[in-house]
N, C-alpha and C positions, 0 to 999 in steps of 0.2 A: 449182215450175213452170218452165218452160224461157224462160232470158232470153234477150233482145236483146243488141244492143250496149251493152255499157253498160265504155268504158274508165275502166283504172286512170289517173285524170288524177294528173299530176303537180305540186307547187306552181307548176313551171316554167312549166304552162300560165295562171297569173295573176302570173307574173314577169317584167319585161321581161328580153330578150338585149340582148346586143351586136350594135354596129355592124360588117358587113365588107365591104370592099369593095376584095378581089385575086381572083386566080387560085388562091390557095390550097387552095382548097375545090371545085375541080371534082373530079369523079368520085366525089361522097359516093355512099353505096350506097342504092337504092330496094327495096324488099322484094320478094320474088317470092311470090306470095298463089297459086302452081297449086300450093302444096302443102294447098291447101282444094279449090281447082275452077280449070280452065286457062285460063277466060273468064267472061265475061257469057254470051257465048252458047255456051258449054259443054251438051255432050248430057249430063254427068255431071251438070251442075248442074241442066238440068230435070229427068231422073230423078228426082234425092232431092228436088226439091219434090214431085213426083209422089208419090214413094213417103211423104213425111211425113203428107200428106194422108190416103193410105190406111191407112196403119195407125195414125194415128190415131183416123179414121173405125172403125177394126176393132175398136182396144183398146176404144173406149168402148160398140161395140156387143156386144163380150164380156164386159166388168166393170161397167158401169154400172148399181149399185145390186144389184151380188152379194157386194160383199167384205166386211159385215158375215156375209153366209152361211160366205163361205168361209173367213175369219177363225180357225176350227178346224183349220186344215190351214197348217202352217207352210213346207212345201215349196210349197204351189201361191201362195202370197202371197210367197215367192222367188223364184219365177218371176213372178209381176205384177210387183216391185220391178222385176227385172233387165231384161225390158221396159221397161217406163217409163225407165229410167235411158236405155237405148239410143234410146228417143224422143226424151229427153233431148241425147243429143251430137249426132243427127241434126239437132235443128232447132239447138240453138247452133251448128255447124258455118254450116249455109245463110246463118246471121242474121250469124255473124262474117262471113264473105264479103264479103257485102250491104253491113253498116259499115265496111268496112274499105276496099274498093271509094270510098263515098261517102266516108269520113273522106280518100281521097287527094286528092281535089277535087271541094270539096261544092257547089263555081258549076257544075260539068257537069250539064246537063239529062237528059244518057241514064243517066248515073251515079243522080242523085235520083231518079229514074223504077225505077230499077232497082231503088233500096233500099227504095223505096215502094210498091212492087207487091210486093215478098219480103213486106214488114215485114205487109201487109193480109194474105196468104196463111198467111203462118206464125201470125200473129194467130186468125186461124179457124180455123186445123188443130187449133192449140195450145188451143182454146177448147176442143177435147171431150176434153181431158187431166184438165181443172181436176176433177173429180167425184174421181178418185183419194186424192188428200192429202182433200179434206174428207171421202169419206166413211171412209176411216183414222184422223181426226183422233175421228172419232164412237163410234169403239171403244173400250170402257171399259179403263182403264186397268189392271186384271186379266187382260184379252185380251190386253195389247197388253205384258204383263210375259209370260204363257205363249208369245206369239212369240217374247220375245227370248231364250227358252230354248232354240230352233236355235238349235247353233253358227254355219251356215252364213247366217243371217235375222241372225244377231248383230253379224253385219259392219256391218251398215247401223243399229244404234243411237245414233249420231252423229246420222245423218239424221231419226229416228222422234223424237227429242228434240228437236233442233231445230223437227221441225214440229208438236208440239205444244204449242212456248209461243207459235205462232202461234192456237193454239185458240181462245181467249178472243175473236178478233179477226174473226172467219169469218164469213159469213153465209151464207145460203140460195144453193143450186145456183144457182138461175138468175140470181141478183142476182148472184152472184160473174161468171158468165159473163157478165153483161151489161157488168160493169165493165171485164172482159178486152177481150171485143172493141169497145167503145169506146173503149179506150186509144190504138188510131189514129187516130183521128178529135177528140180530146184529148188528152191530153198528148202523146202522139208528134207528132202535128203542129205543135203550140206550141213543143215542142222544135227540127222541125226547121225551122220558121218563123225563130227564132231562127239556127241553124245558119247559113242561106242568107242571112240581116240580115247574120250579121256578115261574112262571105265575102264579099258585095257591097258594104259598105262602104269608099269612099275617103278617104284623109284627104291633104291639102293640105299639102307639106312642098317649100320652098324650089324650088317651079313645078313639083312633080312631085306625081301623083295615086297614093300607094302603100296596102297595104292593113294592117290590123291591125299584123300581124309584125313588119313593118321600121320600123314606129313606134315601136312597145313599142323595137324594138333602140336606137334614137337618144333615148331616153331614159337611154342608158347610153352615149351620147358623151360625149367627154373635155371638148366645147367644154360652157359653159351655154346657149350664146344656142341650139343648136341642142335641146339638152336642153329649152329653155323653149316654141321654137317647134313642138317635135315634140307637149308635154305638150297647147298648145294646139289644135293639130292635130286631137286623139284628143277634146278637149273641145265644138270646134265642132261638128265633125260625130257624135258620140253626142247632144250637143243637139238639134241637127237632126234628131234620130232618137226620141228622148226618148219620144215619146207611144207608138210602135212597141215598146217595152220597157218601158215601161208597163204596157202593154196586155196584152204576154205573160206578165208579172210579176204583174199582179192575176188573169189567168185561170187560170195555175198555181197559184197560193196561193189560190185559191178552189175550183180542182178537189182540190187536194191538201184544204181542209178539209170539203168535204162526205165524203173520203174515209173523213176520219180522223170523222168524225159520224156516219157509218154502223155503223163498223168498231167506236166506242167507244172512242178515241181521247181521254184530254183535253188533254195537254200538246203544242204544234204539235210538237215534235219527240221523242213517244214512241214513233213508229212508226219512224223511223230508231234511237232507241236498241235497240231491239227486232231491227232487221234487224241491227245492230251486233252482236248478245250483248252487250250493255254496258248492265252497270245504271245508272239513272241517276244516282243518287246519284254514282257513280265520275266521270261528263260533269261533276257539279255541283262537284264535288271539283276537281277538272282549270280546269275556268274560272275557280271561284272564286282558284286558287293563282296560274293567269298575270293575271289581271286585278289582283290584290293586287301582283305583282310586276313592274306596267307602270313605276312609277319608277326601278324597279334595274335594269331591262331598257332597254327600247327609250326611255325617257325619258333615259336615265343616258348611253348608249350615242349620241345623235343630238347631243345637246349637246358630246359628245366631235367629231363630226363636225364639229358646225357650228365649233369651237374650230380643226380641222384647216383648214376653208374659210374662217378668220378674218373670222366673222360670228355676230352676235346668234342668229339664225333661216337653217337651211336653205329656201329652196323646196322644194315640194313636190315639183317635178320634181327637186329633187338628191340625195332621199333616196337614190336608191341610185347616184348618179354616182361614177366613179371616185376614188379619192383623189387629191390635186394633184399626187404627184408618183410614181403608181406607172407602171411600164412596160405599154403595153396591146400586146401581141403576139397577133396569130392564131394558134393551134393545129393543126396541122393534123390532119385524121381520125386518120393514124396513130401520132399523138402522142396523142389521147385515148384510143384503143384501146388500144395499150401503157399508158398508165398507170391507165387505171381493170382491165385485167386483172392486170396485175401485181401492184395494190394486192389482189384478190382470190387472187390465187395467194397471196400473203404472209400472207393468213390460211387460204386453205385451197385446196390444187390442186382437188378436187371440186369448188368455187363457183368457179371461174376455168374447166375444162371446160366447166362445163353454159355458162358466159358467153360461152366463144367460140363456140358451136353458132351464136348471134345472128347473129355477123360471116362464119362458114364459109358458114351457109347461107343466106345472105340474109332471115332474119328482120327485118330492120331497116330504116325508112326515114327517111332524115336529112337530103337537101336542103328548101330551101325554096321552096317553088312556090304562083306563084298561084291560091286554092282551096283549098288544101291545108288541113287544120284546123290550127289553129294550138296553140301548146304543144307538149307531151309529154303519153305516157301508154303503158302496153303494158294488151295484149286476151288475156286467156289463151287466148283462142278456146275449145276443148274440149278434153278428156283422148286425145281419137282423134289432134289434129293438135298442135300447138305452139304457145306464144304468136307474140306482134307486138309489134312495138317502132315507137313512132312520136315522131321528135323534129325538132326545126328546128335545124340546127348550125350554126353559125356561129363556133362556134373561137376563142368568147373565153372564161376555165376555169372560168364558171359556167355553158357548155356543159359543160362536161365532167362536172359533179357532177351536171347533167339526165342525162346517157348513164349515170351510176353508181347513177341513182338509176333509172331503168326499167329498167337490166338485173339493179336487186336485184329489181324486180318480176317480171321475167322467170326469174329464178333460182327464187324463190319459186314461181311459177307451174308449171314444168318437176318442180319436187320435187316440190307438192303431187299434182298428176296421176294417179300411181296409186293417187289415195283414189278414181279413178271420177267422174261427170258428177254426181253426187249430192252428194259430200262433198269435193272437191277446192278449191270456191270458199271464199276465207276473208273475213270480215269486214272491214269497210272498216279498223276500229280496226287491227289486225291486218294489214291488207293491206300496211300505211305502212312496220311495221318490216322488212322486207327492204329493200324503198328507201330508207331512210332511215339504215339500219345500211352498207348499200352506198355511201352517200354518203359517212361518215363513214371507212369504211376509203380510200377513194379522197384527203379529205382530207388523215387525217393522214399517209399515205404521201410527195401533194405535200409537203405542209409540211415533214416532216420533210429533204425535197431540198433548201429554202431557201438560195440563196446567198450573202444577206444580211440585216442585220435589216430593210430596204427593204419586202423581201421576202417576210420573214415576216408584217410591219405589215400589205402589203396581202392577204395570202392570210387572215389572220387578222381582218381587216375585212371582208372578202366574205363567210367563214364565218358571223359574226356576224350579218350582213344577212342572210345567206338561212336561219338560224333565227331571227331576229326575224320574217320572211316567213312562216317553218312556224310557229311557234308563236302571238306575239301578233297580228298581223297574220290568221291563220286564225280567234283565237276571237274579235276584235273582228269579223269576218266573220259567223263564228256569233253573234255578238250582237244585230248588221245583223239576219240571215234572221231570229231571233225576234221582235224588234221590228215587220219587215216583215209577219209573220205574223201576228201578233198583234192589228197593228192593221189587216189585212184581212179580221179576222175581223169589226169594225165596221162595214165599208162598204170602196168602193172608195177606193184610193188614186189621188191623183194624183201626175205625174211629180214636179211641187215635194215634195210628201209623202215622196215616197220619196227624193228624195235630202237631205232636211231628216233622214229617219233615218240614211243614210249617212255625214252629217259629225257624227253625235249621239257616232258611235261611233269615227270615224278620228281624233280631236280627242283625247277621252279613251288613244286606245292609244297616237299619234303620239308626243302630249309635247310642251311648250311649244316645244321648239326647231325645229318644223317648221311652218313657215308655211304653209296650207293657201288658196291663192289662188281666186278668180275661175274658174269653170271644173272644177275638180277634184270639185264635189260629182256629176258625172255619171259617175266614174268604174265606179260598180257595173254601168253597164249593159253592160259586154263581158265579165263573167266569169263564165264557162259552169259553173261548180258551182250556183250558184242558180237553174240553168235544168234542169241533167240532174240534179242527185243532191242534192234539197234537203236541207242541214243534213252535208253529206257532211264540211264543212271542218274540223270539228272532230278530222276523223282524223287530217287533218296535225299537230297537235299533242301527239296520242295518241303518236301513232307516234315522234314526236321526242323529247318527254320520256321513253317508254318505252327508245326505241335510246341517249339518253343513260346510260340506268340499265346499261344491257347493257353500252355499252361500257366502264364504270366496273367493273365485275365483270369483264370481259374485261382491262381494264390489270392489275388485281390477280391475277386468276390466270389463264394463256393452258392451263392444261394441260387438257383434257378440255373446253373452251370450243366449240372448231370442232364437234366433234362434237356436241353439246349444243342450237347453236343451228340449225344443218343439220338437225333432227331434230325438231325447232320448227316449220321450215317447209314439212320434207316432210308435218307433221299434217294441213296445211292447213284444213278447217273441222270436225275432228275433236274436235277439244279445244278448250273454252272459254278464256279468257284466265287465270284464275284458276290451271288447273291447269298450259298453256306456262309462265309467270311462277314456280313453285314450283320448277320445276326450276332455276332462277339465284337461289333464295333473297327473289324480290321478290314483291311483291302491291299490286295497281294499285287495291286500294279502303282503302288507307291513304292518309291523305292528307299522310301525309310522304314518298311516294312521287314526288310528284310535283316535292318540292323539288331533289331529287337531279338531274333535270335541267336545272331550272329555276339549278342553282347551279352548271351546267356552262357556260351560257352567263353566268354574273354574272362565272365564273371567267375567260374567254376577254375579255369586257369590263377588266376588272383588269389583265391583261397589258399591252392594249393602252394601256391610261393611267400605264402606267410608262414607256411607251417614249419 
């Protein structure tokens, strides 16, 4: 069915940035979105509302409740596909717009109005679509093998498979439509209730009223006293809010489980492993190896810290503070651009082209403004138009590994593309490794520039934090949301409740060396994966232990590697994991697959304790 807005968020967007405050950073680039539509009140844009509507209305009043008939004719059900498909990029097209508009600043009243009025429109257009895939999904699976015997109907067996191990999960026409079009009016609205909470929020920092962003960034000041006062900041005022995120937290986990009640659903998150293609057993495999490997990890690794900050216990706010004595320089844009492409040309001139398409043609927007959604993340929008790149810069170089890691998204997105509006989208699990492999090349290229071991220490300490961030820190995340779930599924929660499960879980992953103060159990409430893509977290760790395996195969042999993994993510949602992963010799449902990355960051900890 034809989605929403729904971005590729980046870890970034639950990482605090850095502190800046020069001139360095004027004239960052804002994206130019009239290569979707040239306004709001664009003649083009109301057109294609117009027109989605209509042939919408048309498709359903031609097909609906014929395609079992016409199910003997392989050409005329390539021609419904290929329709549908173009129904398909016409409404993602409107809806990117729409998000991307409000993602710029989501406190503008005409902006929210704007997405809100698409988001009901496309909602109802899109409701008389839903009959298609269910009534395909009802075709015996002997019809639907003499389909795939057109060559030209064959192309799209990717798609026909995918949506039939949705099968089992379908219900009656009108009850599926009913779900659809009250999804505005529930979770979209919860969603964007949430949205405009956090966007309106101030927090109280040294007599100034600043919003999210530049908190999170002073969490990563060199001083502590300002690091403690910012942490508190962010604590007060979510308190003060508390019952508000609550409230949207018990209505989402309660609408998500009548969902899955309907649907036949038992585990809170089999419906995400499902939209993943990931079996479970492989999630279970994955958790169980970083939660087994929280003491050699992020346990082993913060005591190291707290050793360097000579003290017993970090605060909570120092976990990810500077080290004492590295150099904190701004970056400026054209310093990040040159090295996150360069580090992409260095593996492959095709991935460093598609990357600068971002910068040539204004794909990308990087300052920070009030409203703006905060994080990173890119939107592939559709196969007609190009992705988007959205990041907050500030030009300290764990900005820079945000920029490397949405333009591996962005990379990925631009390849995938000419599978068509049907098969172009990949899985969240899947989604991670471009960004996450894009990170890693940008890494080790810095690193390797190192001009001292100073240098190396601190580049090499940052890396570690921000995969202790993707990995344990995502599935103690994911352990939170089942917990949360779980026991929503009891009764309602209260704010104490919910964040009584939150320190159940940041305690166990943290590690004795990280003091968890006063204040900090309210931190779940600003971080927007458990609000848009529940149970979504677990990709980040997917995708990290997976890009680790890669690039361990990549060190070992470079010859025929570029080509290999380019080719990976031009599939895009074409091929299951199982069979990408074959071609590098690895397979992601052993579960000593998972050591191999997991022993890449034991191995980056090691270094740094000899130093």
């Amino acid at each position: 069915m034809p989605n929403a807005l729904v971005p590729v968020y980046s870890a970034a967007a639950i990482t605090p940035k850095p502190k800046v405050g020069n001139d360095t950073l004027k004239g960052l680039p804002e994206w130019n979105l009239a290569d979707l539509y040239p306004s709001m009140q664009s003649p083009q844009f109301a057109q294609d509302m117009e027109r989605a509507q209509k042939e919408c209305a048309a498709f359903a009043k031609e097909y609906r409740g014929q395609i079992e008939a016409l199910s003997s004719n392989a050409a005329q059900i390539l021609t419904i596909v290929q329709r549908y498909e173009a129904l398909d990029d016409l409404i993602g097209r409107i809806m990117s717009y729409a998000g991307l508009i409000y993602a710029g600043d989501t406190t503008d009243i005409a902006r929210a109005k704007f997405f809100g009025d698409a988001q009901e429109t496309i909602t109802s257009a899109s409701s008389d679509l839903l009959f298609f895939q269910l009534e395909l999904n009802r075709l015996s699976e002997e019809t639907i093998a003499t389909l795939m015997q057109d060559k030209a109907l064959a192309r799209y067996k990717p798609w026909f498979d995918d949506m039939r191990m949705d099968k089992p999960y379908q219900l009656e026409d009108r009850i599926e439509q009913l779900f659809h079009e009250k999804s505005v009016t529930s979770r979209g609205a919860w969603n964007r209730l949430f949205d405009e909470t956090i966007a309106s929020l101030r927090f109280k920092v040294k007599g100034r009223q600043l919003t999210l962003e530049p908190v999170l960034n002073l969490m990563q000041d060199p001083k502590a006293a300002v690091r403690k006062e910012a942490s508190n900041a962010i604590a007060a005022t979510l308190k003060a809010n508390l019952r508000t995120f609550a409230l949207i937290s018990n209505t989402l986990a309660k609408d998500k489980d009548i969902s899955d009640s309907w649907r036949g659903f038992k585990d809170v998150a089999e419906s995400r492993h499902l939209s993943n293609r990931v079996e479970p057993e492989v999630v279970n495999a994955l958790v169980s190896a970083v939660e087994a490997a929280y003491p050699r990890l992020s346990h082993r690794y913060y005591k190291l810290k707290a050793k360097w900050f000579d003290v017993e216990q970090l605060e909570h706010w120092d976990r990810n503070a500077p080290l004492p004595d590295s150099v904190n320089r701004v970056r400026p844009w054209s310093e990040a651009k040159e090295t996150v492409l360069s580090a992409y040309r260095g593996f492959s001139p095709k991935m460093a082209a598609t990357a600068q398409r971002f910068f040539d043609e204004r794909w990308i927007d990087a300052p920070v403004r009030p409203g703006k959604a905060p994080g990173a993340f890119a939107h592939p929008t559709v196969p007609s138009a190009h992705p988007y790149v959205l990041v907050n810069y500030q030009g300290k170089t764990r900005d820079v590994m945000t920029l490397a890691h949405e333009l591996g998204h962005g990379v990925h997105q631009v390849l995938a593309a000419p599978n068509g509006a049907l098969m172009a989208p990949t899985p969240l699990t899947l989604a991670e490794t471009a960004s996450v492999f894009g990170e890693m090349l940008t890494f080790q290229a810095m690193l390797a520039k190192a001009k001292s071991p100073r240098e190396r220490k601190a580049m090499l300490a940052a890396k570690v934090e921000d995969m202790l961030n993707t990995v344990v820190r995502q599935i103690a995340f994911y352990s939170f949301e089942r917990k949360l779930h779980e026991e929503r599924r009891k009764g309602e929660l209260t704010a104490d409740q919910i964040c009584a499960l939150w320190m159940s879980v940041q305690g166990a992953s943290l590690g004795p060396s990280i003091r968890l103060n006063p204040g900090y159990e309210t931190f779940w409430a600003y971080i927007p994966h458990f609000i848009h893509s529940p149970f979504y977290v677990y990709a980040y760790a997917f995708g990290d232990c997976l890009v680790n395996s890669l690039y361990g195969v990549y060190e070992k042999a470079h010859e025929g590697f570029a080509e290999r993994y380019l080719a990976m993510l031009a599939a895009g949602g074409t091929k299951h994991h199982s069979e990408l992963l074959a071609a590098f010799g690895l397979d992601a449902r052993d579960p000593a697959f998972w050591q191999i990355g997991l022993r890449m960051i034991e191995g980056m900890i090691g270094e740094l304790e000899s130093m």
